[in-house]
C-alpha angles and dihedrals in degrees: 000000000000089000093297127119117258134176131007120002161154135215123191143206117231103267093058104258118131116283102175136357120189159053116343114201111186102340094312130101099259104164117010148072141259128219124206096235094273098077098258108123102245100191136340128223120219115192092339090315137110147083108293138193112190123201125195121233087273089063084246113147109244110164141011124186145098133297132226120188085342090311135115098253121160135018115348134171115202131188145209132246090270090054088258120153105238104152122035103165146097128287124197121218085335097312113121108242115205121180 
């Protein structure tokens, strides 16, 4: 619908083990958890809430934070490819909020 995922879906990492596995609304992961890239579930998301770590293709932690209606809200910390803190602050309704 409108170009954005909806319904039942995966995502992967690049060496093929299991990303995501869930519900998409309007583009966005709605029901539904996320691995690490070992296959230990690493969050799970209830109608677009929940605490989330997101890895990037390569299974390296890149953020860690809380999720309102399937967006970042709240505080957040996010890291670089070397597992270096480079951002610790609050996002709104998935919009990075700086001070």
């Amino acid at each position: 619908m409108n170009g954005q995922k909806n319904g039942k879906g995966k995502e992967y990492y690049r060496d093929g083990s299991l990303m995501f596995e869930g519900e998409y609304k309007n583009g966005l992961k709605w029901n539904g958890k996320g691995y690490d890239g070992k296959n230990n579930i690493e969050y799970e998301l209830n109608s677009g809430k929940g605490y989330v770590k997101e890895y990037d293709y390569y299974s390296k932690l890149v953020f860690e934070g809380e999720y309102v209606n399937g967006q970042k809200n709240g505080i957040c910390k996010e890291y670089d490819f070397d597992g270096c803190l480079i951002f610790e602050g609050e996002y709104l309704n998935g919009v990075k909020l700086f001070k």
